[in-house]
Steps between C-alpha positions, in 0.01 A plus 500: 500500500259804481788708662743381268220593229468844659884608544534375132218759387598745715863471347348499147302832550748678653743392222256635244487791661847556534519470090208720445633799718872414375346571095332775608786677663491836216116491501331721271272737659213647246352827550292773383562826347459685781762300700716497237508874459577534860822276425609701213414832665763365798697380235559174679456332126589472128242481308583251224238516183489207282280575196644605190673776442225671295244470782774656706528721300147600494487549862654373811541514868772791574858407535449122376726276340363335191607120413292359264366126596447456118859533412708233463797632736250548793690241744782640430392867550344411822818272635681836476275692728640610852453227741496713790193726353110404601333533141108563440437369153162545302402464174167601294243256690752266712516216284854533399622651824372184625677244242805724627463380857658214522821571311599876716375285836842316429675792483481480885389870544424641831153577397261492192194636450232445268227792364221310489271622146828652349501830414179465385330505845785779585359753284117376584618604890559813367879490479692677222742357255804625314530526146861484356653857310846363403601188349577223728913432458606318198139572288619590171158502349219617561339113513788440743362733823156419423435849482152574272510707196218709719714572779812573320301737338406634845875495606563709199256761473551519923877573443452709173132604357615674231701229354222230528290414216156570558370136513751226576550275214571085557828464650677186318743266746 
C-alpha cells in the first residue's frame, strides 16, 4: 500500500510539474536598465512603450513603438504586432507593462522582456531618452501627438527663431 501511495504521489508531482513548465513555455524574463540597453544596443529587441502618448511624447527610449495600455484598442494593437519579433516593453514605473503581461505572453513570442522600474529607473541609470520633433502619423492636433505647447515652441524656434514668438503662448487641442 505505501508503494502504491508513493507511485501515486510521484505521478501527481511530476504531473504538476509537467503543467507548470508547459504554462510557462514564453516566460517573461525581467531585467534592468543596463541589460536592457545591451539588448537594444544589439538590437535583438523592440522596444514596445505603453504609456500614453503624451508621456511618450515627453520622452522615450530611442526607436520605441508607443501603444497606449489606456486606450481602448490596445488588444487589438498588440494582436497585430510581429509574432516572430522579441519585444522589451516598459512603461513609466512597470505597473502597466505588467497588467500587459499576460495578454502579449499569448501572442506566443519568441521572447519578452520586461524593464523592471520603467523608464523611470532607465533615466535614474543614467540612460537618455528621446523626445519626439514631428507628429506621430495621423495627429491632426496638437492634443493628438501629445506634443506640449513648450516643446512645440522649442520645435519652432529650433527650425525657425525668427519666426517664433518670444514666449510660447497655450497651445489649444
Amino acid at each position: 500500500m505505501k508503494t502504491i501511495r508513493k507511485r501515486v504521489g510521484s505521478l501527481a508531482g511530476l504531473l504538476l510539474v509537467t503543467v507548470a513548465v508547459a504554462a510557462e513555455t514564453n516566460p517573461v524574463q525581467h531585467i534592468n536598465p543596463a541589460a536592457a540597453q545591451n539588448l537594444i544596443t544589439g538590437k535583438k529587441v523592440m522596444v514596445l512603450d505603453v504609456r500614453t502618448p503624451k508621456e511618450f511624447a515627453a520622452g522615450h527610449i530611442a526607436g520605441a513603438t508607443n501603444i497606449n495600455f489606456l486606450a481602448p484598442d490596445f488588444a487589438t494593437a498588440i494582436a497585430g504586432l510581429d509574432t516572430n519579433r522579441t519585444y522589451l516593453i516598459h512603461c513609466a514605473v512597470g505597473g502597466r507593462s505588467t497588467q500587459a503581461l499576460p495578454m502579449l505572453k499569448k501572442l506566443h513570442l519568441p521572447a519578452l522582456y520586461h524593464l523592471d522600474g520603467g523608464i523611470k529607473a532607465w533615466e535614474k541609470a543614467g540612460f537618455a531618452r528621446s523626445e519626439m520633433t514631428a507628429l506621430p502619423p495621423g495627429a491632426t492636433r496638437l492634443g493628438d501627438s501629445g506634443v506640449t505647447c513648450n516643446r512645440l515652441y522649442r520645435l519652432i524656434n529650433e527650425s525657425s527663431p525668427a519666426r517664433a514668438p518670444a514666449q510660447p503662448t497655450c497651445c489649444v487641442p
